[in-house]
C-alpha positions, 0 to 999 in steps of 0.5 A: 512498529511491526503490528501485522494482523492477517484478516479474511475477507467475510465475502470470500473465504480465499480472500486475504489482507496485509493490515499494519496498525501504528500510532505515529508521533506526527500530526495527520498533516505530516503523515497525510503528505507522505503518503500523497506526495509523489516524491515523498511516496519514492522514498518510503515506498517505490518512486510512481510515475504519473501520480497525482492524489486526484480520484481516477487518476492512473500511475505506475510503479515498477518492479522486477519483471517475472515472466509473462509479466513486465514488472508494472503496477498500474494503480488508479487512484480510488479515494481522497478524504484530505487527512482520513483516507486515500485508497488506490488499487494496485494491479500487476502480474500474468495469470500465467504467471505462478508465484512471483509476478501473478496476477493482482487485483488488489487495493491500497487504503491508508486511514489517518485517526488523530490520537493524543499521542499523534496520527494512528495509521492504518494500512490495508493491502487488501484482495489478496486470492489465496493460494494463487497470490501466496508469494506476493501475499508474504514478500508483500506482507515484509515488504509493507512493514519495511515501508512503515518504518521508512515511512516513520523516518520519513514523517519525522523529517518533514516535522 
């Protein structure tokens, strides 16, 4: 675990994702449904409101509030390729905002490959804008290594 590679969006030099890359010994079916279960999401994750794996669909998750900001991700549902791909933006934050609580414009995209040795997953945070987004970009980037190891002791309780 804790595979974090930094890439720059060729399109804008001042855009930036958090990639982890980890192969699980658990099927994509079993990944699959903790990364698209409400339930299941809160537990590895932050618990949504609203969810449902369904394109268009919009949900929320909260968070401490920081000034101008309420402390609301409004995600939509963006993709959902059963057992490859599920991709969702995640918007939150205040262009008055500096450091914690700016403003986000970015996307969420979980892709499963099947290995031989079980599911490789790849996270993408992507559309972070540098510097404006430092401090979400490095408390995220912790945070989504944190996630994935949850996530693995979560897969591993559904097998």
């Amino acid at each position: 675990m804790n595979n974090i590679a930094v890439k720059s969006d060729m399109q804008s030099t001042d855009a930036t994702s958090i990639v982890i890359d980890e192969v699980f010994p658990h099927g994509a079916e079993v990944l699959w449904k903790a990364i698209t279960n409400g339930d299941l999401m809160g537990r590895w994750m932050m618990k949504p409101t609203g969810f449902e794996p369904v394109v268009g669909n919009r949900f929320t998750f909260q968070t401490t509030p920081a000034g101008a900001w309420d402390g609301f991700i409004r995600c939509e549902v963006l993709e959902v390729l059963p057992l490859e791909r599920f991709a969702f933006a995640w918007r939150g934050g205040d262009e008055g905002n500096v450091g914690y609580g700016s403003k986000l414009d970015t996307v969420v995209t979980f892709t499963l490959r099947r290995v031989q040795t079980g599911t490789r997953l790849r996270m993408e945070h992507s559309g972070f804008v540098l510097p404006k987004n430092d401090t979400a970009y490095t408390n995220m980037g912790k945070g989504w290594v944190k996630c994935v190891q949850t996530l693995s002791t979560v897969a591993a309780e559904q097998n």
